[in-house]
C-alpha positions in Angstrom: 7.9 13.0 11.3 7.1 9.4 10.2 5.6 10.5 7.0 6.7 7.9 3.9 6.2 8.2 0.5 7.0 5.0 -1.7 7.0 6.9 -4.6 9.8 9.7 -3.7 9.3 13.1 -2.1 6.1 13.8 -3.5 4.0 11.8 -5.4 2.5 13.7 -8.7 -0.8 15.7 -8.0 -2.8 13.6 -10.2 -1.6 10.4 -9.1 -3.7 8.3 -6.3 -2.3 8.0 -2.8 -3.0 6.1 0.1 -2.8 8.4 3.3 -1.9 5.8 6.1 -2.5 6.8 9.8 -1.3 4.2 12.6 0.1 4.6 16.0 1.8 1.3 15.4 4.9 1.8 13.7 5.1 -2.1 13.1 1.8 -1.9 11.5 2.3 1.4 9.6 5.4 -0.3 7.9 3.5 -3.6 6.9 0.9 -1.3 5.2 3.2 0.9 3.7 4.8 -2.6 2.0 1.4 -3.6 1.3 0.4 -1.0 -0.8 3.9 0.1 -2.1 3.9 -4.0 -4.0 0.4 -2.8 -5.0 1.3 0.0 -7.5 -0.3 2.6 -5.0 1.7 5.5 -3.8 1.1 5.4 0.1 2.1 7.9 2.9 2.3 6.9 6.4 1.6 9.4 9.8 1.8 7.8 13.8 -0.8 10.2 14.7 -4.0 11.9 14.3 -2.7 15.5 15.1 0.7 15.0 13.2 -1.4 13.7 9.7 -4.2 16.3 10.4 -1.0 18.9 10.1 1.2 17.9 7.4 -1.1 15.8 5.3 -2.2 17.3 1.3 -6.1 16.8 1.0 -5.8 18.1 -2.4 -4.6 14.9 -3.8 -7.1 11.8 -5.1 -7.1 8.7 -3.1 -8.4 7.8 0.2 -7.4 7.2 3.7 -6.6 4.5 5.7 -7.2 5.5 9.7 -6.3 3.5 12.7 -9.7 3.7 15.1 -8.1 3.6 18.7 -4.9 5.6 18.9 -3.9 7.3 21.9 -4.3 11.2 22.2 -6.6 11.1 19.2 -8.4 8.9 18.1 -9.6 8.1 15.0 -13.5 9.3 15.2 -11.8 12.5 16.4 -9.6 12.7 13.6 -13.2 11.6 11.2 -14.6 14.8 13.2 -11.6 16.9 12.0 -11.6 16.1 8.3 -15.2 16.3 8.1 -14.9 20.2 9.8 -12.6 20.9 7.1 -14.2 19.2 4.4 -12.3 16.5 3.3 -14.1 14.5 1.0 -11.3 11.8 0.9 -12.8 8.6 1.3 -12.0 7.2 4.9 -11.8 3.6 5.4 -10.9 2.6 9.3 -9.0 -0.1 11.0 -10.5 -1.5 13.9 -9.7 -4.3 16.6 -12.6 -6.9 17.0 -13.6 -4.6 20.2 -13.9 -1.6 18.4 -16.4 -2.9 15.7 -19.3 -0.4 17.4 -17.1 2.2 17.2 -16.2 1.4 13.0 -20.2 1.3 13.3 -20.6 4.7 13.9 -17.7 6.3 12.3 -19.9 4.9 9.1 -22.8 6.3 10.4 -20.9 9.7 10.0 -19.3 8.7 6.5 -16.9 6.3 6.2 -16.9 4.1 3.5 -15.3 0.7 4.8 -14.1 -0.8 7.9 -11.4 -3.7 8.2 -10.8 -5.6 10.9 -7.5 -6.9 12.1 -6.1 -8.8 11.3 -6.6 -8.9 7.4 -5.8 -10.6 4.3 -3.7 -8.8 2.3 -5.5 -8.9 -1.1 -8.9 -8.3 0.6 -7.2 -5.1 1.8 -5.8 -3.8 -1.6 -9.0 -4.7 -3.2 -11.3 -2.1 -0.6 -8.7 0.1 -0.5 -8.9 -0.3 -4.6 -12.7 0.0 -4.0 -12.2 3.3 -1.8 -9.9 5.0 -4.6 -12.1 4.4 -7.5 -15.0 6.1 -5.6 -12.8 8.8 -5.0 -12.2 8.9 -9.0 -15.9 8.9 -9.3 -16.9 10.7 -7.2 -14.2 13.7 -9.0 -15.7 13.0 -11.9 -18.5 14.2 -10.6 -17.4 16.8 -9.6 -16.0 18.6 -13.1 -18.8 17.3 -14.7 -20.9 19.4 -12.3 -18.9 22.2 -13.0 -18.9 22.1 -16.5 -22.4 21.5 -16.4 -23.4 24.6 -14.3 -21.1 27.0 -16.5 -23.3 25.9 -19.5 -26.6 26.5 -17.7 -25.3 30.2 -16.8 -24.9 30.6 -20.9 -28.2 30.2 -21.4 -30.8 33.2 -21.6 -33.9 34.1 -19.2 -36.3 32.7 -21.9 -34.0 29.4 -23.0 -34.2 28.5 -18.8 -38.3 29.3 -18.9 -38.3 26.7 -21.9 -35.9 24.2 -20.8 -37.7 23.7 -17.7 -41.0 23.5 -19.4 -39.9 21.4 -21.8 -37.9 18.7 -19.6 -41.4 18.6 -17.8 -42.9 17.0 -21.0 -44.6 19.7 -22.9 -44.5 19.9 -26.3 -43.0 22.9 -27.9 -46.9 23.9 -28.9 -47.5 23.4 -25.1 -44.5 25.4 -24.0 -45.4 27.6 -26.7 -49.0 28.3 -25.0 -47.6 28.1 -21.6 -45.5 31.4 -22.8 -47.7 33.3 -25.2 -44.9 32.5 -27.7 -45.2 31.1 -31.2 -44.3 27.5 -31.8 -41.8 28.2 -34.2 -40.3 30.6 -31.5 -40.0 28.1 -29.0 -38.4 25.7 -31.0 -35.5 28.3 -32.1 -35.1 28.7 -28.1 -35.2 24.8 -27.7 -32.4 24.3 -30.2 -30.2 26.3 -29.1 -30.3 25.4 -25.6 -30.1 22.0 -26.3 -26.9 23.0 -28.4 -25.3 25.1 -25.4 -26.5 22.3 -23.0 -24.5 19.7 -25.2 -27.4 17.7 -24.9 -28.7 15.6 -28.4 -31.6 14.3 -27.2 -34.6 15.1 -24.7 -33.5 12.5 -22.5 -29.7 13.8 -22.3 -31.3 17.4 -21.2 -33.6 15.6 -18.6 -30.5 14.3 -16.9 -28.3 17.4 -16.8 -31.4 18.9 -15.4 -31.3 16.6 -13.0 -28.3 16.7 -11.9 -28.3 20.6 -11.7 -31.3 19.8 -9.4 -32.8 16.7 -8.2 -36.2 18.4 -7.3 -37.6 18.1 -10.9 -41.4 18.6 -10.6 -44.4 17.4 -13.4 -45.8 19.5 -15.2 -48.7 21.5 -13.8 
């Protein structure tokens, strides 16, 4: 198994890593270098079916995928991680003849494409690119997470104001809009915003948001 890691035996789980796949064991070697005088930790696989099998998906970072390797190529090996969910960012190598086929593997979600031959630093830097997208997009992620687990804290009534209230209304409006008093509503819209970590109306508009994108007007 041509699998390399820079770093040692295993690099730490939290710690960025470049999953190189290549046919060309010249090329998988320069790139390995490459990244390895970069600060990134970087393993290396000859082949579609041999990184699909012993390759950790768990780990951020991104990968770096050959387009035309025999057996299987890379779209096919796109087709596999995508199957299993990997949300690794994929950024292909490609021959000036196989530009079409980078095309399309960004039509199905790749986020770069470099041509070969490259220039060193203009590869770190996208590969660079590609890892901090991967950060982000983590982020995300937890933030999501941590988001929804507040939203399940709050009660049936603090939801019906909360989405009255990131609509615009007033606390008198949401307050009519319930058959609540005013001084009711605001208790609820306190404490929501509290359990919401949300200070301000514009902070709770947001999360909402990003909870769900469909946010409609008021009626």
């Amino acid at each position: 198994m041509d699998n390399h890691n820079e770093t040692g035996p295993q690099a730490p789980a939290d710690r960025a890593v470049v999953l190189v796949v290549d046919d060309n064991e010249g090329m998988r070697s320069a790139l390995r270098r490459l990244l390895a005088k970069a600060q990134l930790g970087v393993e290396t696989f000859a082949s579609g079916s041999e990184f699909l099998a012993a390759a950790r998906f768990d780990r951020p970072g991104c990968i770096v995928l050959d387009v035309a390797m025999p057996q299987m190529t890379g779209l096919e090996v796109q087709a596999q991680l995508k199957q299993r969910e990997v949300a690794l960012p994929v950024v292909f190598l490609t021959g000036s003849a196989d530009i079409p086929i980078a095309v399309a593997a960004m039509r199905e979600g790749a986020v770069d494409f470099i041509e070969k031959p490259f220039d060193n630093d203009d590869l770190v830097a996208r590969v660079r690119r590609a890892i901090a997208r991967d950060a982000a997009q983590r982020r995300s992620e937890v933030e999501l997470a941590g988001l929804r687990q507040r939203h399940g804290k709050l009660t049936p009534r603090e939801r019906e104001v909360m989405e009255l209230v990131v609509t615009g209304l007033t606390s008198k409006e949401v307050a009519r809009r319930l058959g609540a008093s005013h001084r009711t509503v605001e208790i609820h819209r306190a404490r929501l915003m509290e359990k919401m970590q949300a200070p301000t109306l514009a902070e709770l508009v947001r999360l909402r948001l990003l909870l769900n994108p469909d946010l409609g007007g008021a009626a």
